[in-house]
ZALOKE-847398 format. One line per 4 residues: their letters; for each residue x, y, z of C-alpha. Coordinates in Angstrom, 3 decimals. Layout:
BEGIN
A = X,Y,Z | ...
END
This chain:
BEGIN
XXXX = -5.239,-17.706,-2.010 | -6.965,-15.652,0.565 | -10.379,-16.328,0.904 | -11.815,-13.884,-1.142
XXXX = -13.273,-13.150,-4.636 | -9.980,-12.082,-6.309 | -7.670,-14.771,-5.752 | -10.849,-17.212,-6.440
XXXX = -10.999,-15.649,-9.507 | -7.464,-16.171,-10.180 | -7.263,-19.970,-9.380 | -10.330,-20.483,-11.705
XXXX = -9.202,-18.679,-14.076 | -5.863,-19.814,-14.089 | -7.392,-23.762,-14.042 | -8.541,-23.664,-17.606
XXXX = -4.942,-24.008,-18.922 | -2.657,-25.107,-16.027 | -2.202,-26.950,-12.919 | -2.798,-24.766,-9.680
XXXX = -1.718,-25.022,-6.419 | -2.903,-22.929,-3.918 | -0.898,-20.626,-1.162 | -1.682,-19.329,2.032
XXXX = 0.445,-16.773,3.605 | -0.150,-16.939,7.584 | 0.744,-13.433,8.769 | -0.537,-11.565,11.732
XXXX = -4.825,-11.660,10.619 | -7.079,-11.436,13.845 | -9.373,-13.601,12.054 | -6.625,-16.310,10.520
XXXX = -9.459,-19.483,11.778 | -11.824,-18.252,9.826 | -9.972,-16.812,6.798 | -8.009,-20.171,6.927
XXXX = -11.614,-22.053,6.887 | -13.207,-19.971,4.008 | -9.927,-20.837,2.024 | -9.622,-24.351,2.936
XXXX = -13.666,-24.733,1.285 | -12.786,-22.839,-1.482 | -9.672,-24.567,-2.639 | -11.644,-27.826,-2.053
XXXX = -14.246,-26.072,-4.302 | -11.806,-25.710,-6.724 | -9.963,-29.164,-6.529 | -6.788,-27.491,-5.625
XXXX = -4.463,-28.459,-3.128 | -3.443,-25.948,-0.472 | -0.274,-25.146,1.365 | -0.486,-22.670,4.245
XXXX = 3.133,-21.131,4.406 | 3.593,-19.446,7.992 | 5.441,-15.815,8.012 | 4.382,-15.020,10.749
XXXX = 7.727,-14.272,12.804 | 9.159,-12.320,9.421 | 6.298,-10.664,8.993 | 6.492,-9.036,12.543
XXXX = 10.116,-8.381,11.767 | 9.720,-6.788,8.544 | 6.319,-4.986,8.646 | 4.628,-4.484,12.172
XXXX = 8.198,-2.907,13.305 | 8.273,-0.789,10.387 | 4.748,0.092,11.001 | 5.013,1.311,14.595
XXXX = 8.354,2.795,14.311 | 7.010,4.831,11.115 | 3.949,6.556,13.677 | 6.189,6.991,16.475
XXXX = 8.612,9.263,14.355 | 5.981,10.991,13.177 | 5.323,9.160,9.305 | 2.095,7.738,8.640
XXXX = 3.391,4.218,6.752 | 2.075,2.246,4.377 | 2.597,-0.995,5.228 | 1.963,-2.727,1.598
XXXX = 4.624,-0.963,0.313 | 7.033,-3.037,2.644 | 5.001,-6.189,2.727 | 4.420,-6.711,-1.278
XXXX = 8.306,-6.843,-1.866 | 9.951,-8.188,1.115 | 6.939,-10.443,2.366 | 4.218,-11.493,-0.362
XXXX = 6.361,-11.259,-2.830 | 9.800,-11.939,-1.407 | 9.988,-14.625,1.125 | 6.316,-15.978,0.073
XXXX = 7.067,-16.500,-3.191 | 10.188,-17.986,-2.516 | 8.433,-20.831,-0.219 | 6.338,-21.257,-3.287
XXXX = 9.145,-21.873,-5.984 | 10.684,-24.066,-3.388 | 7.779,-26.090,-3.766 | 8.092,-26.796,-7.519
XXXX = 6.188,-23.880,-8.779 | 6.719,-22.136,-11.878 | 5.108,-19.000,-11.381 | 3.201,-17.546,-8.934
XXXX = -0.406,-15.745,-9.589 | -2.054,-13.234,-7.498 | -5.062,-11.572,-7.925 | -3.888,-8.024,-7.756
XXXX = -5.639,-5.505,-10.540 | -2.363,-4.775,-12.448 | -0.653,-5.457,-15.393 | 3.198,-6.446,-16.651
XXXX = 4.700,-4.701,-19.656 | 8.041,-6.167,-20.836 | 10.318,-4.035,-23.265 | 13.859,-5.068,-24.126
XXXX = 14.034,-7.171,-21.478 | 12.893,-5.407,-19.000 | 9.645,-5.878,-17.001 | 7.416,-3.074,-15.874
XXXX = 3.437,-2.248,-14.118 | 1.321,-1.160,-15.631 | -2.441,-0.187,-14.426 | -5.120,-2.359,-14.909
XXXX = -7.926,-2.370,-16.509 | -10.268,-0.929,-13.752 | -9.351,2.178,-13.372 | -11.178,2.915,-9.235
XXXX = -9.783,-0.802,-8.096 | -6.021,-0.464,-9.784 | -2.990,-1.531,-7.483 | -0.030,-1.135,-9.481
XXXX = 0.627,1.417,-6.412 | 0.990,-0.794,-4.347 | 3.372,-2.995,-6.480 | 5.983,-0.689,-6.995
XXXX = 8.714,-1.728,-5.666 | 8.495,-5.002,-7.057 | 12.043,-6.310,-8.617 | 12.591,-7.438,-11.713
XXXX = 13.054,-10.547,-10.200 | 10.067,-10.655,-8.920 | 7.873,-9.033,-11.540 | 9.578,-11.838,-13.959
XXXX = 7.753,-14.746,-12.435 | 4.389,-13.413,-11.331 | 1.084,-13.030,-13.211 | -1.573,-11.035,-12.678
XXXX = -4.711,-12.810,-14.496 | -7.331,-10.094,-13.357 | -5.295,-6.941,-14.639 | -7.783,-7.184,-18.014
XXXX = -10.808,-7.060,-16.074 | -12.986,-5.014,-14.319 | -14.086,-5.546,-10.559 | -17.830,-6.570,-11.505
XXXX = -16.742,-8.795,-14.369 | -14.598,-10.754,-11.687 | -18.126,-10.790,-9.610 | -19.862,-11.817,-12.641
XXXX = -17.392,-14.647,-13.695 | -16.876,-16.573,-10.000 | -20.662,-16.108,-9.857 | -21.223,-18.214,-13.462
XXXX = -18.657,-20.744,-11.536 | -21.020,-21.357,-8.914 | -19.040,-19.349,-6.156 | -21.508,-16.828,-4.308
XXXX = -21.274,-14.845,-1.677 | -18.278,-12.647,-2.401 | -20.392,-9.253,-2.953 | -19.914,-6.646,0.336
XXXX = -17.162,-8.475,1.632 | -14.236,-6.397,0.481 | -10.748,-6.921,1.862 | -9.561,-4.408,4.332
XXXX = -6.286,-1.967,3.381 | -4.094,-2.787,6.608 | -4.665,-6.638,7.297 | -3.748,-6.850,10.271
XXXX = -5.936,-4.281,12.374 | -9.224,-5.933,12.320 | -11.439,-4.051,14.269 | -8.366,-2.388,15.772
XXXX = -7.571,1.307,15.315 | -4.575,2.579,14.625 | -3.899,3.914,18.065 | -5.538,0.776,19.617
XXXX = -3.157,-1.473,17.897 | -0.441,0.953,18.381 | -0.472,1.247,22.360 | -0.949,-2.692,22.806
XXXX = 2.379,-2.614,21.132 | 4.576,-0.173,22.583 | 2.467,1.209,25.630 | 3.491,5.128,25.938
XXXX = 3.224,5.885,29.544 | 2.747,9.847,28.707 | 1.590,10.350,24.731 | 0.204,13.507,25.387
XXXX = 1.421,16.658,24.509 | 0.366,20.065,22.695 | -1.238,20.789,19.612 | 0.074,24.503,18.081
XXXX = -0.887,26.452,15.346 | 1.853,26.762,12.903 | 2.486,30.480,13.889 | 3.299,29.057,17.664
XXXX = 0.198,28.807,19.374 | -0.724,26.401,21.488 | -4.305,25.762,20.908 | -4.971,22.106,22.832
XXXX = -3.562,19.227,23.491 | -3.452,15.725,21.648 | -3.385,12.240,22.974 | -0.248,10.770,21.239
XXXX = 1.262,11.587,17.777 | 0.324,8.391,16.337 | -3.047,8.635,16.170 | -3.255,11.686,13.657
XXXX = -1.745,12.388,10.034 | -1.886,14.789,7.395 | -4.792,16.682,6.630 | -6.537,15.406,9.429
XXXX = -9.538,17.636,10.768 | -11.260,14.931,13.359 | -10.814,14.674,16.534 | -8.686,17.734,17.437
XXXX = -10.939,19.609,19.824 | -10.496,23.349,18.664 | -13.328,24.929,18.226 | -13.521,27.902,15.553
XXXX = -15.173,29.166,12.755 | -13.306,27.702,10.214 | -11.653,24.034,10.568 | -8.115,23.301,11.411
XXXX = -6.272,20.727,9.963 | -2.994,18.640,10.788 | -0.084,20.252,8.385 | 2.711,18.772,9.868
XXXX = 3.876,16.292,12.872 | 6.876,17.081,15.439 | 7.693,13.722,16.556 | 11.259,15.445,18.387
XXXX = 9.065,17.711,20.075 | 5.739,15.845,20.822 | 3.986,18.277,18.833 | 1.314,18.654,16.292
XXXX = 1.123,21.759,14.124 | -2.293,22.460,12.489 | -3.175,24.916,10.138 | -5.886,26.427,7.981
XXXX = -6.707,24.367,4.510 | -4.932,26.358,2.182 | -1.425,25.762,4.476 | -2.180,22.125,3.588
XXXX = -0.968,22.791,-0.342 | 2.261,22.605,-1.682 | 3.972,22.204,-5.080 | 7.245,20.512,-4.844
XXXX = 8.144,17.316,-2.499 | 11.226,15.126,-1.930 | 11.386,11.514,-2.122 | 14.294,9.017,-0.660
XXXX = 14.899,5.370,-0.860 | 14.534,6.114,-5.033 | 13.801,2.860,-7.355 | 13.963,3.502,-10.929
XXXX = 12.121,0.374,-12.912 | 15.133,-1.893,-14.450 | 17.531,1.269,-13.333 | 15.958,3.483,-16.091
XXXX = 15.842,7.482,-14.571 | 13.938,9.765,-15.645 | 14.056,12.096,-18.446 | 14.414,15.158,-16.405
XXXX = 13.008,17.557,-19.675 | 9.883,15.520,-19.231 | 6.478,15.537,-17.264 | 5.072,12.712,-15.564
XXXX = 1.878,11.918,-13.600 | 2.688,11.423,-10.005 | 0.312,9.695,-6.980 | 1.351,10.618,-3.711
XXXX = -0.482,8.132,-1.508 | -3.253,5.517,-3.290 | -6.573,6.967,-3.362 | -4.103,9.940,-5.289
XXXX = -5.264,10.054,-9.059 | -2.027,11.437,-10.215 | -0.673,14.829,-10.504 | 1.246,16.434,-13.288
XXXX = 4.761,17.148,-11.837 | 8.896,16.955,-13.037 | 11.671,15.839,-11.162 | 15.005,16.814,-10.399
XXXX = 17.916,15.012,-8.940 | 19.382,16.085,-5.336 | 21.620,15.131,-2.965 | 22.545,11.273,-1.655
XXXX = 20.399,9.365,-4.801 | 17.245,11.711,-3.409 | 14.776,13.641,-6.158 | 12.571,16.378,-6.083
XXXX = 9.366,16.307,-7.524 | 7.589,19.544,-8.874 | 3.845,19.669,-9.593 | 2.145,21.993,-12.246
XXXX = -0.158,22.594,-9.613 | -0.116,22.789,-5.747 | -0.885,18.846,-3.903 | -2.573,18.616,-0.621
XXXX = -2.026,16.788,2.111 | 1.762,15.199,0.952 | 2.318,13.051,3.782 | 5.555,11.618,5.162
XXXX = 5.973,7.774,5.000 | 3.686,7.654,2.063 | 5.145,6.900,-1.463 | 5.616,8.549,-4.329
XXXX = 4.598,6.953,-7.521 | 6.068,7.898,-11.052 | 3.586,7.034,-14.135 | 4.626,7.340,-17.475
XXXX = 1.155,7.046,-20.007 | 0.193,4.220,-16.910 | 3.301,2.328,-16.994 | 5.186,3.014,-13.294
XXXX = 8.749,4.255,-13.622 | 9.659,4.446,-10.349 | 8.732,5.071,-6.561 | 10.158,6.348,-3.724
XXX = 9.306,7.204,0.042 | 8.314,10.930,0.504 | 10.605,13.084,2.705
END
């Protein structure tokens, strides 16, 4: 349980045919007294007991390190994709069976498949607030003893249920994507970290120019045109990111398309690759509807992935996601 209308709707949900228990996960939140109030009324709302299982220390190791080390080589992470299976799923969900539990229930908008014994995502049912993405690396350990009661329903029906419950005040308070910046930028949280006594250094057109100066690699990705201080007729966008030199290379919008990627760290759903004669729809970073592409095998487990059309903005540290008719096959980190 988190506080908000998702997991509420979950618990309730879930209440009309089992016994619930509820589960905080204390991470790194700048507002944990408050979120741990809001869920503390709700689960007494609810008649559920609550646990608050503190991660706090693993979470730093696992996620926060990967986070900042991911910026300061030049990646832009995503931090989900590491927290879902080692934290939220992994070690969370462990302190939960320990306590008893059968399964464990989130209230993520996604579904689970299972064919010949093997589990798999699938998208749910609203098609804007979907986070199979973000699930994708799940095991099928993991995927075996989780549910996912909202991955039938739409956003507003959730709104409309918790509201015929009695529970109010949900609407315009949506969860942030990285949980543990509050108010804090990127940068901000980045240099309270790991102070960088000189993060400057020069910002160069991709031919070799040197057209200004930036104030520390972390604080720009991909596609980026904010905040770079060039002026010209026509905008300028970050293509690429030298963390080796202290650079970043910029470009003009149509250097920001290409049409085939590589992908490392490769997880095939219950081990099952690809058929390589076949096309798939592929989302290169969340808000990514999916783009028509094959893949080929390379060196050291790695794949290449070739779109029917050129993708923009294919940014390092993000994750590529492998659909199949909405069913995920696999994921892996892009190169």
């Amino acid at each position: 349980m988190s506080g908000g209308v998702d997991s509420t709707a979950c618990a309730l949900l879930l209440q009309k045919k089992q016994q619930v228990h509820g589960f905080f996960m204390q991470l790194a939140q700048p507002d944990l007294a408050d979120q741990l109030q809001r869920v503390q009324t709700i689960a007494d709302q609810c008649s559920i007991p609550l646990q608050v299982i503190d991660l706090r220390a693993r979470f730093e190791n696992k996620v926060l390190n990967y986070f900042a080390d991911s910026y300061q080589s030049g990646r832009t992470p995503n931090p989900c994709m590491i927290c879902n299976p080692e934290i939220k799923f992994g070690l969370f969900m462990d302190a939960i069976m320990e306590q008893g539990m059968e399964r464990m229930a989130t209230g993520h908008y996604a579904n689970i498949v299972e064919d010949k014994g093997c589990f798999f995502l699938q998208q749910g049912k609203d098609a804007v607030k979907d986070q199979s993405y973000f699930l994708a690396r799940l095991s099928q350990q993991q995927l075996a003893r989780v549910e996912f009661p909202l991955g039938g329903m739409t956003k507003d029906a959730v709104y409309g249920f918790v509201e015929e419950q009695g529970f109010t005040g949900f609407r315009g308070r949506e969860s942030q994507d990285v949980c543990f910046l509050g108010t804090d930028s990127v940068g901000g949280f980045l240099e309270k970290r790991r102070p960088i006594s000189e993060a400057g250094g020069d910002i160069v057109a991709t031919d070799g120019r040197v057209l200004g100066r930036h104030n520390g690699i972390y604080n720009y990705t991909i596609g980026q045109r904010r905040g770079l201080g060039i002026a010209d007729a026509t905008p300028w966008y970050v293509t690429s990111i030298d963390a080796k030199s202290n650079r970043i290379i910029v470009g003009k919008n149509d250097e920001l398309f290409q049409k085939d990627i590589e992908i490392k760290n490769v997880l095939w759903t219950c081990d099952r690759h690809p058929d390589l004669d076949h096309n798939y729809r592929v989302r290169i970073r969340y808000g990514h509807r999916g783009a028509e592409a094959h893949l080929n095998p390379v060196a050291d487990g790695r794949y290449q992935i070739v779109f029917s059309e050129k993708q923009r903005a294919v940014t390092p540290g993000q994750f590529a996601v492998v659909y199949d008719q909405g069913v995920i096959l696999g994921s892996g980190e892009i190169l």
